[in-house]
C-alpha positions as CSV (number, residue, x, y, z in Angstrom):
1,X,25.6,77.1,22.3
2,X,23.3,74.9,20.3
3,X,20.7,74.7,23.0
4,X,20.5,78.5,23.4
5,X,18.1,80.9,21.6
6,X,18.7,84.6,21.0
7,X,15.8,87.1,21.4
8,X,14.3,88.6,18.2
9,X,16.4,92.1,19.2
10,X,19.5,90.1,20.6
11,X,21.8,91.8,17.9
12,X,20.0,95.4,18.0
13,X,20.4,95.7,21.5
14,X,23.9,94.2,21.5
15,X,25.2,96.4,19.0
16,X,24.1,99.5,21.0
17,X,26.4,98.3,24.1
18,X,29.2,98.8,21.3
19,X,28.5,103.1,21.5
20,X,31.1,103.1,23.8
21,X,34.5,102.9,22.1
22,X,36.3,101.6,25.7
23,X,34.0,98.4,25.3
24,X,35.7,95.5,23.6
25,X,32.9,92.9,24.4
26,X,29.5,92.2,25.8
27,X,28.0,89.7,27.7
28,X,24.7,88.9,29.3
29,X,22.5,86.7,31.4
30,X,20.5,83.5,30.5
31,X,17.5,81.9,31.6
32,X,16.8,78.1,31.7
33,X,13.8,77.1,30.4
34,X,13.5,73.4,31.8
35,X,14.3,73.7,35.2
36,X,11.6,73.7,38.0
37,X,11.4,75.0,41.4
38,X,14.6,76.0,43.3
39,X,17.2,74.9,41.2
40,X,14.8,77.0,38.3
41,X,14.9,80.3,40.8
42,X,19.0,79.7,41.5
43,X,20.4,79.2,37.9
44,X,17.6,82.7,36.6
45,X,17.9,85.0,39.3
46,X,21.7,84.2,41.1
47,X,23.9,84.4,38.4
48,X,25.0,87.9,38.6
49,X,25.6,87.7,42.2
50,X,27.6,84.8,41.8
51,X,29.6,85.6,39.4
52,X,31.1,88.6,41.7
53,X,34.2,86.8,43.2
54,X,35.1,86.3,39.7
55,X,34.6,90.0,38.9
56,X,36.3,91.1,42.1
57,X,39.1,88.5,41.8
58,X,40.2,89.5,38.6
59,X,38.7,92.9,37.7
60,X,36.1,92.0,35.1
61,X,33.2,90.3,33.8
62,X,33.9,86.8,32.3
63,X,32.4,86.2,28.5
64,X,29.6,83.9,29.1
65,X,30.2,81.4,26.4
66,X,26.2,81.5,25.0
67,X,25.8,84.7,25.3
68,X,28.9,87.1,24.1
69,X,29.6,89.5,21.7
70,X,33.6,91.0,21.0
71,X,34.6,93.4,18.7
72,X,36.3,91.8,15.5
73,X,39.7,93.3,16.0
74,X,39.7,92.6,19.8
75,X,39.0,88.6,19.3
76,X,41.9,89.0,16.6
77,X,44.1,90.6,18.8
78,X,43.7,88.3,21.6
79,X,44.0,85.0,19.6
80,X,40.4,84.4,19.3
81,X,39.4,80.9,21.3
82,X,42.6,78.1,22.8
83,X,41.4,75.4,20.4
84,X,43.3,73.3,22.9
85,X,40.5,73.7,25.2
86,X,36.9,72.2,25.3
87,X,36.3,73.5,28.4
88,X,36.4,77.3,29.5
89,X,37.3,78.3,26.7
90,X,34.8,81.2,27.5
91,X,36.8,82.5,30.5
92,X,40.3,81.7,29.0
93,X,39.4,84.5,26.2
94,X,38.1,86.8,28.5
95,X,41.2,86.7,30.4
96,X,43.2,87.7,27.3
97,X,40.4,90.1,25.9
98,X,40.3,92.3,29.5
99,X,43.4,93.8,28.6
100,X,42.2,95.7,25.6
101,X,39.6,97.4,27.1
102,X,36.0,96.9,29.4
103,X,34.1,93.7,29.2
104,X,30.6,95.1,30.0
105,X,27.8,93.3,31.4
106,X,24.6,94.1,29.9
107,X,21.2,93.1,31.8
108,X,19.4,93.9,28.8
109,X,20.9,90.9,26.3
110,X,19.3,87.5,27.7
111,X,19.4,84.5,26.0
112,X,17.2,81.2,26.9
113,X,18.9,78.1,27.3
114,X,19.2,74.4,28.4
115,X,19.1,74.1,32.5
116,X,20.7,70.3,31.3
117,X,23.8,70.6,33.8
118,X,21.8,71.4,37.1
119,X,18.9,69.0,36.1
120,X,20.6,66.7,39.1
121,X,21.2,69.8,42.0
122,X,22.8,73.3,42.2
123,X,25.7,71.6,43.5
124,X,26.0,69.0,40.7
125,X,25.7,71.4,38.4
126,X,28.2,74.0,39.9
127,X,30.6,71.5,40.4
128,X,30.6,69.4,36.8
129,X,30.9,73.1,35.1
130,X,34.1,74.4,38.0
131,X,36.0,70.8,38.4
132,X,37.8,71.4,34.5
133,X,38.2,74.9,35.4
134,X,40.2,74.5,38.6
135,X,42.6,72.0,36.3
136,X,43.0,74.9,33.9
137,X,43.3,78.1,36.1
138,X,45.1,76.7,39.4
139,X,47.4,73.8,37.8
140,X,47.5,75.1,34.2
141,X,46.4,71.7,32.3
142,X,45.3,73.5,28.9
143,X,43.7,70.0,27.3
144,X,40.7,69.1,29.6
145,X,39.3,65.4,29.0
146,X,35.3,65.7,27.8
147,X,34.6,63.2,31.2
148,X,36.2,65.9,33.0
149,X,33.1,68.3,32.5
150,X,30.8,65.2,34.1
């Protein structure tokens, strides 16, 4: 994302998740540098923990859209991103990338980032980032309008 920035090693540690040959992609936390107090401690320690419904629901990580890497041939394979979607387009890949091998989750990659969505709550935030993904994944509407990520 254009308000993300990659550590120095991003790419060196990255590339060692890749030893395994059963790993077809990598993806790691972020930390927002702009938000303050709780909504600060929520969105740079909670992210793991709430991402394990997904995980459990479906049987993998999901590709967090700022901070991913996929093996060439894999992205290929699975159609790369919907360019139909401008909205979870992140998850939609990772859903057709799981079934070539292990998305892995890597503690080690962090990138910084933007904090812009929760600026106004946790809740906000959560919910202007879910609302276009319930249209996609429960009632299958591939084109989500840009107000629909407000």
């Amino acid at each position: 994302d254009s308000d993300s920035k990659a550590p120095a090693d991003w790419i060196e540690k990255t590339i060692r998740q890749f030893d395994d040959p059963g790993v077809v992609a990598i993806t790691g936390s972020w930390k927002a540098t702009d938000l303050p107090g709780f909504n600060g401690w929520f969105v740079n320690n909670l992210q793991v923990p709430v991402s394990l419904p997904y995980r459990i629901l479906f049987g993998h990580f999901w590709l967090t859209g700022l901070n991913f890497a996929i093996r060439k041939e894999i992205y290929e394979k699975a159609g790369g991103f919907d360019p139909k979607l401008n909205a979870h387009e992140d998850i939609d890949l990772s859903l057709r990338v799981r079934r070539f091998g292990k998305i892995k989750y890597s503690k080690d990659i962090c990138v910084l980032t933007s904090g812009r969505r929760y600026k106004d709550g946790i809740v906000s935030g959560l919910w202007s980032y879910q609302k276009p993904g319930l249209k996609l994944f429960l009632f299958g509407k591939r084109s989500i309008k840009l107000e629909d990520r407000r």
